[in-house]
N, C-alpha and C positions, 0 to 999 in steps of 0.2 A: 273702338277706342280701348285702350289699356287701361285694367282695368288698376284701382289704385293699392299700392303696397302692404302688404298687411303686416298691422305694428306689431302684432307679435315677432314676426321673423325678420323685419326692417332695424332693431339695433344688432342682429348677427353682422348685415352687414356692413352698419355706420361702426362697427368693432373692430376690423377686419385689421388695419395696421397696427392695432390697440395689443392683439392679443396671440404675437409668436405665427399669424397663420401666414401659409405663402402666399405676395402679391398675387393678384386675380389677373390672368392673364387675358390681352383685347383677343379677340376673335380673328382678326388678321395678321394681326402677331406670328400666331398659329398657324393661320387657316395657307396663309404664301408659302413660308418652306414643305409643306406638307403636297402640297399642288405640287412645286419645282421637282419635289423627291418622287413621287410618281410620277411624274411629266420622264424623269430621266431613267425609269426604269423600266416604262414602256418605250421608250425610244432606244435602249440599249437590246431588247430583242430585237426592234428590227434594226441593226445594226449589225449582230450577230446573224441573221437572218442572212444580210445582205453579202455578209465576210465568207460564212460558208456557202451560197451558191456559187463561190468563185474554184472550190473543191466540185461539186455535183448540184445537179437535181436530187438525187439520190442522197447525199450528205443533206441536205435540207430536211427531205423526209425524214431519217435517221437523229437528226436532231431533236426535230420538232415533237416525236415522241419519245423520247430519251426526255425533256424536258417535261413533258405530262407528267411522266413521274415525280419529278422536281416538284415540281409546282405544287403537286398534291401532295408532298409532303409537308410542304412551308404553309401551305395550308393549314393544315392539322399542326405545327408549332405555333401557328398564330393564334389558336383560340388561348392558351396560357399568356402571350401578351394582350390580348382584349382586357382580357380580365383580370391581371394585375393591373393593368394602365388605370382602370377604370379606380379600383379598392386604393390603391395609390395615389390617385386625385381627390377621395372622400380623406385621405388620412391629411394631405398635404391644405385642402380647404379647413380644416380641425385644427390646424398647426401642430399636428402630431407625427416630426419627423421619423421618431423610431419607429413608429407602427408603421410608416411607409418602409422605414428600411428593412422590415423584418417581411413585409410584402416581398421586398424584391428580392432576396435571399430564398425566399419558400419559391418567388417566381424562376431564379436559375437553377434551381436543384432542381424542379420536376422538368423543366425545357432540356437539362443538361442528360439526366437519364434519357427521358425519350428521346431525343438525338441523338443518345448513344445506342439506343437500341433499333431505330429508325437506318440508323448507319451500316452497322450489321447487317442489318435484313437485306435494304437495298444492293451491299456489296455482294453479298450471299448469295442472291437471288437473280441479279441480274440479268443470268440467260433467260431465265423463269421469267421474268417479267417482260422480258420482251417479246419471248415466243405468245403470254397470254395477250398480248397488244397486236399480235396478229403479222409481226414486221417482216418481212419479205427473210430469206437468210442471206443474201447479198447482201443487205441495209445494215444486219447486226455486228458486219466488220466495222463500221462507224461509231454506234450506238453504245456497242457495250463498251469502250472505254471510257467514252463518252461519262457512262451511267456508273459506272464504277468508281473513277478518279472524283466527279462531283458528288457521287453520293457518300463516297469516303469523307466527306468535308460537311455535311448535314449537320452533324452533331454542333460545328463549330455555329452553324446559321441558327440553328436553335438558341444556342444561345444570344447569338446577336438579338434575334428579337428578342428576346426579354429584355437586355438591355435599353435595346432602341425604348420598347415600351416604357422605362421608368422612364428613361429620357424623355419621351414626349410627355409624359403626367404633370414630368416638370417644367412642362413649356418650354422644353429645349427642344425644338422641332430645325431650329436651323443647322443645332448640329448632327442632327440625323441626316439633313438633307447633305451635308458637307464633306461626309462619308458616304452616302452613296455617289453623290455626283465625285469620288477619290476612286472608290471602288470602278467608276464604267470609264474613266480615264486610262486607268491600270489595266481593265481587261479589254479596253482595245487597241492600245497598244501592245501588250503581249498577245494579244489575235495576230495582230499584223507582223510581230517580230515571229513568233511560234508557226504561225498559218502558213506564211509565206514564206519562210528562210530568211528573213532580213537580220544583218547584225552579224553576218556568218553561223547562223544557227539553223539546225535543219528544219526540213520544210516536213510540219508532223500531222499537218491536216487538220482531222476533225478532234486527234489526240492533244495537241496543243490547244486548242479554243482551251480543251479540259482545264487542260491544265493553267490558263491564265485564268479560267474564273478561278482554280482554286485558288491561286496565288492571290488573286484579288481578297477571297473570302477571307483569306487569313488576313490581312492585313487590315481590313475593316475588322474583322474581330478584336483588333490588336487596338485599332482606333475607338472602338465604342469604348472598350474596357478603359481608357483614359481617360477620356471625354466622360464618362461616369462618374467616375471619381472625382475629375476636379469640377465639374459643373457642379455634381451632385455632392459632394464628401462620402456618397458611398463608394466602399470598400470591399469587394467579394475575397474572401478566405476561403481554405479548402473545404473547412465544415459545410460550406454555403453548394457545395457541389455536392453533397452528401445529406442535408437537411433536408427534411419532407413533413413538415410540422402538419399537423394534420387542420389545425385551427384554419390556419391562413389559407392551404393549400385549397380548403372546402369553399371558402369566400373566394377566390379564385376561378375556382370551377363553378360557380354559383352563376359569376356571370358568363364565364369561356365557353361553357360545354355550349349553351342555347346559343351565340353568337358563331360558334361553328359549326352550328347545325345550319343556321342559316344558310350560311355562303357553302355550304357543301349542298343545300337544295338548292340553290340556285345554281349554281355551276352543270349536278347533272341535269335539271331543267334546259340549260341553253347548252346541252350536249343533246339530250333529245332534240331539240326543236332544229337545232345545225344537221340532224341528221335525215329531219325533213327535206331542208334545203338540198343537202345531199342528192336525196334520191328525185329530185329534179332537175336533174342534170349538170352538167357544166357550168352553164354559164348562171344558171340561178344559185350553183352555190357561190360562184366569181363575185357575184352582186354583192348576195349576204356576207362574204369574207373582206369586201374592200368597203363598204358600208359600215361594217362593226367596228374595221380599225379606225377610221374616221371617228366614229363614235365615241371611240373611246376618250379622245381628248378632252367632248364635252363632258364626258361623263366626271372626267379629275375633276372640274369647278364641285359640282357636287359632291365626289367624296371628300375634297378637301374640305368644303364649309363645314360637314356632316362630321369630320374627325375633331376638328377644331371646336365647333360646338361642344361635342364630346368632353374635350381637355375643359372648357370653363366651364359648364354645367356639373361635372364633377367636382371640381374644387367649391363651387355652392352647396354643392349637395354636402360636403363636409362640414360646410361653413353652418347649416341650418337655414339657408337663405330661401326658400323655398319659394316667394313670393317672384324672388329674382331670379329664380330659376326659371320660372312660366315666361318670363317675359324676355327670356334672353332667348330662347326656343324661340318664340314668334319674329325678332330681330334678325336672327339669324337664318331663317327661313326667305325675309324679304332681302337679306345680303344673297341668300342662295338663290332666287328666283331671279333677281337681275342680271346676277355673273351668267346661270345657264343659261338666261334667255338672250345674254348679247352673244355668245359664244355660237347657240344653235344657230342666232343669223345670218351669225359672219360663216357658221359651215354650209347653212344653207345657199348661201350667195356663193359662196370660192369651192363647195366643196365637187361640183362638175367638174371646174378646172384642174382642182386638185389631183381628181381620178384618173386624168389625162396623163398625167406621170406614169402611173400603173397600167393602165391599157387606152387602147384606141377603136376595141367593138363596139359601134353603137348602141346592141341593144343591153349590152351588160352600162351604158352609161344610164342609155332611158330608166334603167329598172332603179340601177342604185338613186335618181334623181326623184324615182317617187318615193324612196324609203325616207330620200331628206326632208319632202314635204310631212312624211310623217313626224319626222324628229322636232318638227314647228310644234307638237303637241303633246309628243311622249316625253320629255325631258323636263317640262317641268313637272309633269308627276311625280317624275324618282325625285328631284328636288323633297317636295313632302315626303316619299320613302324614308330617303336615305337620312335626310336630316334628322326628322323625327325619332327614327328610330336609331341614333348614334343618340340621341336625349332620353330615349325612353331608359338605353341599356345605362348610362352613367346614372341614371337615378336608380336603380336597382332592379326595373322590371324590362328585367332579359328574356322572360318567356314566351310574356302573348307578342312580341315581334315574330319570334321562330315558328309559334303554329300558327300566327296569319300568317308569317309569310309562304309556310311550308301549302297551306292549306290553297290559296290563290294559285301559286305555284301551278300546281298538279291539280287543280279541278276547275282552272281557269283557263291561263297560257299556255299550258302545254295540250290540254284538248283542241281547245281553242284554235292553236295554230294547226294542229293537225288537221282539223277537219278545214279551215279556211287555206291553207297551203296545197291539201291533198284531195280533197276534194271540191273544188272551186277553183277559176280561172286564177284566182289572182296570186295563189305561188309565193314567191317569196314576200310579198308585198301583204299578203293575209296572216304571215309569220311578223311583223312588224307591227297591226292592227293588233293584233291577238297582245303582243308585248306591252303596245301602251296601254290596254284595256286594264290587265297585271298590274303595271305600274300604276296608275289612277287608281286602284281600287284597295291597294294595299296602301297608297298614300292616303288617302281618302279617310280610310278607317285608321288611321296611328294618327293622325292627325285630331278626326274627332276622339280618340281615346288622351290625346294630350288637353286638349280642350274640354275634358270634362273630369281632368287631373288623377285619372285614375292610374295613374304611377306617382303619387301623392305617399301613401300608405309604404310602398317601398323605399321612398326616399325618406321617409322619415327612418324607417327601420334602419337603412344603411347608416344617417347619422347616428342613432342611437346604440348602433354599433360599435362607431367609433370611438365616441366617448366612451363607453364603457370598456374598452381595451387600451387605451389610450396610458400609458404610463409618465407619471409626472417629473420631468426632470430628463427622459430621456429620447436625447435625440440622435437615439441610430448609431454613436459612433463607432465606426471599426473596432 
């Protein structure tokens, strides 16, 4: 049972319309366009995926590590939007619009340098970067223009996300979603006008994809920067491309740094463990790679609740609401346990047939069929994962998430699967085992650390941040 409100922190919230703070946004408000936005950004690779095997086998490969770079780039931009998003929801629960605005000013000035120097390096280095990735030299007639033309545009996606970020603080998640689903319109059709020759325009290959993500990139740039402003009333000036206040920038980084540790241990975690798969042949990595993409569908139900949580637990956290903070974590966990567990079903029933599109060998079917039985179990683990710990970081404690998870990580799953994949029959199948073991145990434990409120004392600290930065009368204006 829930337990009952405590009156101290219970008039923050019966105050909430009373005193300038922003309405409190629902959980699904949120939590749908955030699902749709990554529902279409993973379906825009393989789309891209699909466009360029009409060039090569070879363009595919050449792509798909032309993109590794990518990818680890925007990685490393995303930890600045964690962490403004986050600081930006304690100021906007407070009703202290200017201290949000002065967030997201400190947040495009440090995204706006590191993209620019991110951008550089990438264009600079290019051949460098693909000889260390090991890519055939045939492949690098593909890649480096590839690598060059998008990484010339970096700078601009840095700032996108910081944008996007305030955007979402502000429970404008639909318009994030409304710009990427503009952005994957735009770059498949100039794939198809660019790739192909259509329209009378030459036919440029793998150099035209390039060049229609850039074209896309820019114009999502062009779109957020509006959508800012009028959603939001903020206003970015050139000062704000140049400001690096050290106050804000370190609250920032307070929560960024440990949230991009995270997803930077997990990432090379499930690059070791893909490398086990690897060296089991063909058809056991066929399993593991059509297995994950399935995966990942269910996996959006959970980041999305987990992001969404995120946005309303933060604006509590401004608000002083603490009581209502515990309890909206527990809500949102059993909105997150039904969405994955109807989701796993329905993969688990359709997703044989599913695989039938992709191949016809039976035994990469049998294989991928027992990873689905697994996913009956390992999904709702991340469920407590991932939720928990999008609640942990908006209340301020960003750390013990990153060393449990770092700590599991690498002295759980990643042995783990090695020894049950490499040495044992069961192969890819002990690489899935070893994963939900991971996920269960790192859920396991944020879950009892939320249930014994020990992100209590940061959340208080974060509001008593804000009030005391908080300036009277001023809201942010350009």
């Amino acid at each position: 049972m829930d337990p009952p409100i405590d009156p101290v922190t219970a008039p923050a919230v019966r105050q909430r319309s009373h005193s300038g703070r922003a309405p409190l946004p629902s959980l699904l408000s949120v939590a749908w366009p955030l699902f749709v936005e990554q529902g279409l950004r993973t379906l825009i690779l393989t789309v891209d995926t699909f466009m360029v095997s009409h060039v090569s086998d070879g363009a595919v490969a050449a792509v798909g590590v032309a993109t590794q770079v990518l990818v680890l780039c925007i990685i490393l931009f995303s930890f600045v939007g964690i962490g403004s998003a986050v600081v930006v929801t304690h100021h906007l629960g407070a009703g202290d619009r200017g201290g949000a605005r002065r967030i997201a000013g400190a947040a495009m000035g440090v995204n706006t340098a590191f993209g620019v120097l991110v951008s550089v390096a990438v264009v600079g280095s290019a051949p460098l970067l693909l000889r260390l990735l090991q890519l055939p030299p045939e492949l690098r007639v593909h890649a480096r223009p590839f690598l060059t033309i998008l990484g010339g545009t970096l700078f601009l996606e840095a700032q996108s996300v910081a944008m996007a970020a305030v955007l979402r603080a502000h429970a404008r998640t639909r318009e994030t979603m409304l710009v990427t689903g503009g952005q994957n319109i735009l770059n498949v059709v100039g794939n198809c006008i660019l790739l192909f020759g259509l329209l009378g325009f030459p036919r440029l290959g793998v150099t035209g994809v390039a060049i229609s993500g850039a074209l896309a990139r820019v114009v999502g740039f062009a779109a957020l920067r509006v959508l800012l402003a009028r959603r939001t009333g903020i206003h970015f000036g050139w000062r704000d491309y140049f400001s690096f206040p050290v106050r804000e920038v370190g609250r920032i980084l307070h929560i960024g740094l440990p949230a991009a540790g995270e997803v930077l241990s997990y990432w090379l975690a499930l690059i070791c463990v893909t490398s086990f798969a690897a060296r089991l042949g063909e058809r056991p990595i066929a399993v593991f790679t059509y297995t994950r993409n399935l995966q990942t569908w269910v996996v959006l139900f959970a980041l999305s609740v987990g992001a969404g949580t995120e946005i309303v637990v933060g604006h509590l956290v401004g608000a002083g609401a603490f009581e209502e903070v515990y309890r909206r974590l527990l809500r949102s966990l059993r909105t997150g346990l039904l969405l994955v567990g109807g989701a796993t079903l329905v993969l688990f029933a359709a997703g044989r047939w599913a695989l039938r599109a992709f191949t016809s060998d039976p035994v990469v079917l049998k294989g991928c069929s027992a990873l689905l039985v697994i996913e009956l179990v390992l999904e709702p683990g991340r469920v407590f994962n991932v939720v928990v710990i999008n609640s942990l970081r908006a209340t301020g404690d960003a750390r013990f998430p990153v060393l449990m998870g770092a700590s599991s990580m690498w002295l759980l799953w990643v042995p783990l699967a090695a020894v049950l994949a490499l040495a044992t029959p069961l192969g890819v199948t002990g690489i899935w085992l070893a994963m939900a073991c991971d996920e269960w145990l790192r859920g396991v434990i944020m879950y009892r650390r939320w249930l014994r409120r020990g992100w209590l004392d940061h959340a208080r600290r974060s509001h008593e941040t804000v009030l005391a930065l908080a300036v009277p009368g001023d809201e942010g204006a350009a």
